[in-house]
N, C-alpha and C positions, 0 to 999 in steps of 0.2 A: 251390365249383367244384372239378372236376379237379386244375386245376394247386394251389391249395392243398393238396389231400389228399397228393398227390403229392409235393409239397416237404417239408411235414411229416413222413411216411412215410419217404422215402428221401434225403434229402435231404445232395448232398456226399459220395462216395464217397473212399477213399484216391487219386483220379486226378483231378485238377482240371482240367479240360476247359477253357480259358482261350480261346473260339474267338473270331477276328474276323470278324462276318458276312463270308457270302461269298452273292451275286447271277449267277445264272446262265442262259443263255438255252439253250432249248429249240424243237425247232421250231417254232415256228407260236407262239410265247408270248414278252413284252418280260422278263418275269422270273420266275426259277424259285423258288430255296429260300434259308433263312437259317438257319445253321445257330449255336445259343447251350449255354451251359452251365448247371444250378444248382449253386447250393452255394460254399462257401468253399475258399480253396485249402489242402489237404489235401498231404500231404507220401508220397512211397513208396519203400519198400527192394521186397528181393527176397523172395519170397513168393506168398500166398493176399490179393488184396485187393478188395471192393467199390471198384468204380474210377465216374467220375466220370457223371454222367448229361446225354446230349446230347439237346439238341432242336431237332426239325428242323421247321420249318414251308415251304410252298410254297403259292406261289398257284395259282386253277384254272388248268386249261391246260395248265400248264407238265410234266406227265407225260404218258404212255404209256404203254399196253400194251407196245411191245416195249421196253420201259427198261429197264436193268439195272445199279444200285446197288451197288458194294463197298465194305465201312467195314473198313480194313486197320487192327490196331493193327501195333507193332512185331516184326521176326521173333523171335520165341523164345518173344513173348506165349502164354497159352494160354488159349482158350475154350472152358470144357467143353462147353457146351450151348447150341442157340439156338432163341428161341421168338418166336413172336408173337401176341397177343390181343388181339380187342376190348373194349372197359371203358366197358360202360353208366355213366353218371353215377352215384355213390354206393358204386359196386362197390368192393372193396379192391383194391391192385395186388398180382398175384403174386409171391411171395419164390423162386422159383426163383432158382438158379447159371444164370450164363451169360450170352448175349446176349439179353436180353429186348426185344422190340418192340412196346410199349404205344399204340394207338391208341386214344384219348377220342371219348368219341360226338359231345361239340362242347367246344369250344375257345374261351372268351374271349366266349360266346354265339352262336359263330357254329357252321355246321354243319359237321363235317369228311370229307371224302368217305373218307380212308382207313377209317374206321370201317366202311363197310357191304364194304368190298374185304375187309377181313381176318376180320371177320365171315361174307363168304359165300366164305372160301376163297381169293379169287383172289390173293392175295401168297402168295408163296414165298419163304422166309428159310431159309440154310442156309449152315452152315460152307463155307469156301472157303479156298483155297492151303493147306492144312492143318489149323493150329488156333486162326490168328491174324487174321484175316478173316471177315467174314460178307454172302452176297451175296442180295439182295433181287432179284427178279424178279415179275413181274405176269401173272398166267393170263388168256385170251383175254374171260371174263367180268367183267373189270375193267369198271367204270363211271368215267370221268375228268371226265364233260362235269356241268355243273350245281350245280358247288358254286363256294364262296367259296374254299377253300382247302384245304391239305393239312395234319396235323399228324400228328407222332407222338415220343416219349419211346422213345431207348434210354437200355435202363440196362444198368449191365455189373457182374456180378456173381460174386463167388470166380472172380475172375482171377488166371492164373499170372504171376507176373513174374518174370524170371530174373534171375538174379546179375549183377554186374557190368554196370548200365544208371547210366548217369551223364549230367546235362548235359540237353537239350532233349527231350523227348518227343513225335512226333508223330502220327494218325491222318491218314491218308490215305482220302479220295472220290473215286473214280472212277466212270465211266458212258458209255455209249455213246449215249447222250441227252445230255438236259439238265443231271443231277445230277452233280456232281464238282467238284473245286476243285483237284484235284494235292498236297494236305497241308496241316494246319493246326499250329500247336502247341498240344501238349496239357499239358504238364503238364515238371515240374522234378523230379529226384529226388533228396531230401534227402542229403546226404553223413552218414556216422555221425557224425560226430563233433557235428552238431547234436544229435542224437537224445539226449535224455536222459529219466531220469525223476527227480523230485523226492520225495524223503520227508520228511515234518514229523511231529510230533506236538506235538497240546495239550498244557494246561498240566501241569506233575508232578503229581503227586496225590502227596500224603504216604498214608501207609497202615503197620498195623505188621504185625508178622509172623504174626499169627491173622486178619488180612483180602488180601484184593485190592483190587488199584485198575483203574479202568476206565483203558485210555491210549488218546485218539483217534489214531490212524492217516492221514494221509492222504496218497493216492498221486498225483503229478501229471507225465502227460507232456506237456513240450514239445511235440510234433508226434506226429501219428497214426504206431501203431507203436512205437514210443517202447520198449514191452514188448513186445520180438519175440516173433515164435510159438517154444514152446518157454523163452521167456527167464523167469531167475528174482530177484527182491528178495527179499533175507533180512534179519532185527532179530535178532542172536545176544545174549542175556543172559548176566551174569556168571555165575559158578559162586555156585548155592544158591538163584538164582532160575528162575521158569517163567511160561509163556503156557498159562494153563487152556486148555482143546482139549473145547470143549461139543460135549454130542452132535449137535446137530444139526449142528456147522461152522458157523463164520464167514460172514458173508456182506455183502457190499460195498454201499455207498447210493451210488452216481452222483451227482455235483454235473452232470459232462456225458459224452457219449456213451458207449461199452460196450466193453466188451473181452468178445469171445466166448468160451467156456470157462475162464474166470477160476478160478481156484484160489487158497485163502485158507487154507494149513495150517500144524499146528505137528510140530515134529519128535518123535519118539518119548520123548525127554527132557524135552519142553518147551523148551530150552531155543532154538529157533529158530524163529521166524515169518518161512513163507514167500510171497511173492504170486508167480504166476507164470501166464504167459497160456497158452490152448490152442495148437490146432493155426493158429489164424489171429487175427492180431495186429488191431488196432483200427481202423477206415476214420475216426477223426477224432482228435484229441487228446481224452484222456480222462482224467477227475478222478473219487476216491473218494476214500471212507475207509473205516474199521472199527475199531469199538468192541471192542479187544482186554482180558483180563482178566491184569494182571499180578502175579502173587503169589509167597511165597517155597516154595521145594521143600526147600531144608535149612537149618534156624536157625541150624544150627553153622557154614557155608560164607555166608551172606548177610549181607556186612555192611553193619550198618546206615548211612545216608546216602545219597546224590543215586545216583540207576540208573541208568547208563547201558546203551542198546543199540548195538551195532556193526553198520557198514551196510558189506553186499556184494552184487554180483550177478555173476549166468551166462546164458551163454547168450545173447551178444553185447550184452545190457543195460547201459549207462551210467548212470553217479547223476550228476545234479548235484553231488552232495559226496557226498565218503566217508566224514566224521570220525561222531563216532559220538551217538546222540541221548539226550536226558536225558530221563528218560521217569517216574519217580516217586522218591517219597524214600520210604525206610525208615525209620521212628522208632526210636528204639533203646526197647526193652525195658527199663522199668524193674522191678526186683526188690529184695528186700531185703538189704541188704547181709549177707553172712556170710564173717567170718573165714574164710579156708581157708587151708593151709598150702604154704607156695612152692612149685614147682616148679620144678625144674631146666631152665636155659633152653635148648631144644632149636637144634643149628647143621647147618644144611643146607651142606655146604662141598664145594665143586668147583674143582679145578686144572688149568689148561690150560698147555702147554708150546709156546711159539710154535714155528712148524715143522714142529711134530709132531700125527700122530694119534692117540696116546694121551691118554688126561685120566683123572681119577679124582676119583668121589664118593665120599667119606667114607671116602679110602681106597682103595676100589673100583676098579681098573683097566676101563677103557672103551672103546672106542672112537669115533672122529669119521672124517666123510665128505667133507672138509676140513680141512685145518692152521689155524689161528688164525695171524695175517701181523699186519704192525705195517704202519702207512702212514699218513702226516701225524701221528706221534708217538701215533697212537692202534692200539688193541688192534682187532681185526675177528675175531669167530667167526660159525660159522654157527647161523642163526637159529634152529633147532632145540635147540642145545643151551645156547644165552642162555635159552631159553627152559624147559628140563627144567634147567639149574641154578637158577632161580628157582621152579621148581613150578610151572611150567603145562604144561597136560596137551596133545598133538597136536593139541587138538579146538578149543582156545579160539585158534590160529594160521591165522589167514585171510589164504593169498593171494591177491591181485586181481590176474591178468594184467594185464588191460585198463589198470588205474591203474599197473600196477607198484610196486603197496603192499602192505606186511605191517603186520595189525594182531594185538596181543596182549592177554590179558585175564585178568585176575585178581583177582578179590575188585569193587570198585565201582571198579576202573583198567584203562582203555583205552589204552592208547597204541600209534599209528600211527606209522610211517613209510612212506618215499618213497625206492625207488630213485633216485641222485641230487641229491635231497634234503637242505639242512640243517635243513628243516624239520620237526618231532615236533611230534603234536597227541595231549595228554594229555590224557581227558577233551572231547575237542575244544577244547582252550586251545592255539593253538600257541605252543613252544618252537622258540628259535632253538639247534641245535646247533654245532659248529665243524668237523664233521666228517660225509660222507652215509653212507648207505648203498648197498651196491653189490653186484653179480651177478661169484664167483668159482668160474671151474671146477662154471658151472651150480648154483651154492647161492648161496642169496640170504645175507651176510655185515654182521652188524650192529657198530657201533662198542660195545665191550661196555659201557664203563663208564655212555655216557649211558645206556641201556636198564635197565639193573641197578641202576642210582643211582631210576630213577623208580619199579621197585616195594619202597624201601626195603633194596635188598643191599649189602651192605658188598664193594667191588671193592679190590684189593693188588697194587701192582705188585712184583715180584721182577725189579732187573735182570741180577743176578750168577746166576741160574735163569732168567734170560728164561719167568717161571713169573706166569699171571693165576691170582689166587685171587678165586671170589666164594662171598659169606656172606651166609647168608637165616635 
């Protein structure tokens, strides 16, 4: 039947329509209309979203010719379009935007009068108080008398929802008849801070450096939306590894519902896979994955042992976690061994002067955008240059507003920190530090020695030069 198709089809918009029948008298009739929802309750920010599908049944009688029906969402809501059609049994339901008003030929076996009304014209559906209401009205050639009942399926689709809507959501029925109730509640709108989405990956694949390894992907949000319109999930690889980038593009297998214009790309380096949703974010909570190809780009930079990827996002998107994921092992390369003759062991050496903005590499007078400060007996530079005195490059330093974490990377070593923070996750192992990090004079300020001690530098205090030296 109908409502099967119908359920299956569209079933459960980003707007969870959570109605308590409502019974109402009309003239000349003991009872009017019950108005219900399909679908699960779905979660909604501000946006483009498939919103929830109401159904409205009434007994005969209980209408009019001169009736006139308004379904008010909230002010600011937007409904681009409104329509109405009748839908022979078997027929598909229209995917129009808008306010759709679906009348079935019959209903639960029975026969439904609205069908032959909208059928031969006589309802009239049309935007009302602007662009957040829709008002029903019935042409002199209505037929009311001889049926069992009334039915029809709004569904409401690519609705505008504005910013800042928090707390109870309601539509409003009004009528100068029978139909009307004065407001129901509709729906809850998630606060961000639930919204998250979840990253995992299967098992590591070992693999060496003349193969790739597949690493399954999979992406899960908590609640629909989750991957805002716009919003993006990045997997950054160490330096020397990459994500093949096949001609055709990547493409996503659904465990449950869709995210419309889904993007699955790698960055011109390889070295970053990105997911990131279109113009309009998800009407349910939605689960994939993708079978991504991860291999090495330079033998001489990828070292061998466990890979890690670093997880970030944009574009108002939330992770479940931040730290970073193990995603294949490297084998090391066996060759034969050949005498070669030592080389001189090369020192990457940078001096900072508390106080002050000068430092120098190798020598090398420089300058910093911040003083390096002493507090709780530890050393604090800014993060930029912990980070070019250890050799990493701009690109491998991901800040996270939203978390207010910086993470760094270098060779098969991630280590994260936390504004405020004594917590370090190496590898995703946390470390407990003694000391956080912190925001000075707008630069984000790391405690040097834990940072530089984890990708193997050698840190010197000078107190009589109030002089940090680090050695790589």
């Amino acid at each position: 039947m109908l409502r099967k198709t119908v359920r299956n089809k569209l079933m459960a918009g980003m707007l969870f329509i959570a109605m308590a029948a409502g019974v109402f008298a009309a003239p000349g009739a003991a009872t009017a209309a019950e108005y219900a929802i399909m679908g699960d309750t779905p979660y909604v920010g501000s946006g483009t979203y498939d919103l929830g599908t109401v159904t409205v049944r009434a007994q005969g009688g209980s209408l009019d010719k001169d009736d006139v029906l308004i379904i008010s969402l909230p002010r600011d809501f937007e409904i681009p379009d409104v329509n109405a059609v009748a839908l022979a049994d078997g027929n598909p339901v229209p995917g129009t935007a808008g306010a759709l008003l679906v009348a079935p030929q019959t209903y639960e076996g029975r026969t439904n009068a609205l069908f032959d009304i909208v059928a031969g014209g006589a309802l009239v559906i049309q935007r009302y108080n602007g662009d957040n209401a829709v008002r029903l009205s019935f042409g002199g050639t209505a037929n009311f008398s001889g049926f069992e009942e009334y039915f029809f399926y709004l569904f409401l689709r690519g609705i505008t929802v504005p910013s800042g809507i928090s707390g109870d959501i309601t539509v409003t029925f009004t009528s100068n008849g029978g139909w009307g109730d004065g407001g129901q509640q509709v729906a809850k709108v998630s606060g961000s801070d639930s919204l998250t989405v979840e990253v995992s990956a299967g098992e590591a694949v070992s693999f060496s450096g003349t193969e790739s390894a597949p690493v399954k992907l999979t992406f899960t949000e908590s609640h629909a939306g989750a991957l805002a319109s716009g919003g993006k999930v990045k997997l950054r690889l160490p330096e020397g590894f990459a994500w093949k980038n096949p001609s055709g593009g990547y493409k996503a297998e659904y465990a449950q519902g869709d995210i419309p214009g889904l993007k699955l790309e790698v960055s011109a380096d390889g070295r970053e896979f990105t997911a990131s949703a279109g113009a309009q974010a998800s009407t349910r909570a939605t689960a994939f994955s993708v079978t991504a190809e991860l291999t090495t780009k330079d033998a001489n930079t990828a070292a061998p042992g466990s890979v890690y990827a670093a997880l970030s996002a944009e574009g108002g998107v939330r992770l479940s976690r931040i730290e970073s994921l193990k995603i294949g092992v490297l084998e090391e390369e066996k060759t034969p061994e050949v005498t070669a003759p030592e080389e001189e062991a090369k020192t990457y050496v940078s001096l900072f002067t508390i106080d002050s903005e000068a430092y120098s590499v190798n020598g090398i007078i420089r300058q910093l955008d911040a003083p390096p400060y002493i507090r709780n007996d530890r050393t604090y530079l800014p993060v930029r240059y912990v980070a070019d005195a250890l050799g990493i490059s701009g690109q491998d330093i991901i800040w996270n507003e939203a978390e207010r974490t910086v993470t760094l990377i270098k060779g098969a070593k991630t280590v994260q920190l936390t504004i405020g923070s004594t917590e370090m996750l190496v590898n995703g192992v946390s470390v407990q530090m003694d000391t956080a990090p912190e925001i000075y004079q707008s630069r984000t300020m790391l405690p040097a020695s834990w940072v530089a001690g984890q990708f193997g530098a050698d840190v010197q205090w000078e107190a009589d030069s109030r002089t940090v030296t680090i050695s790589y």
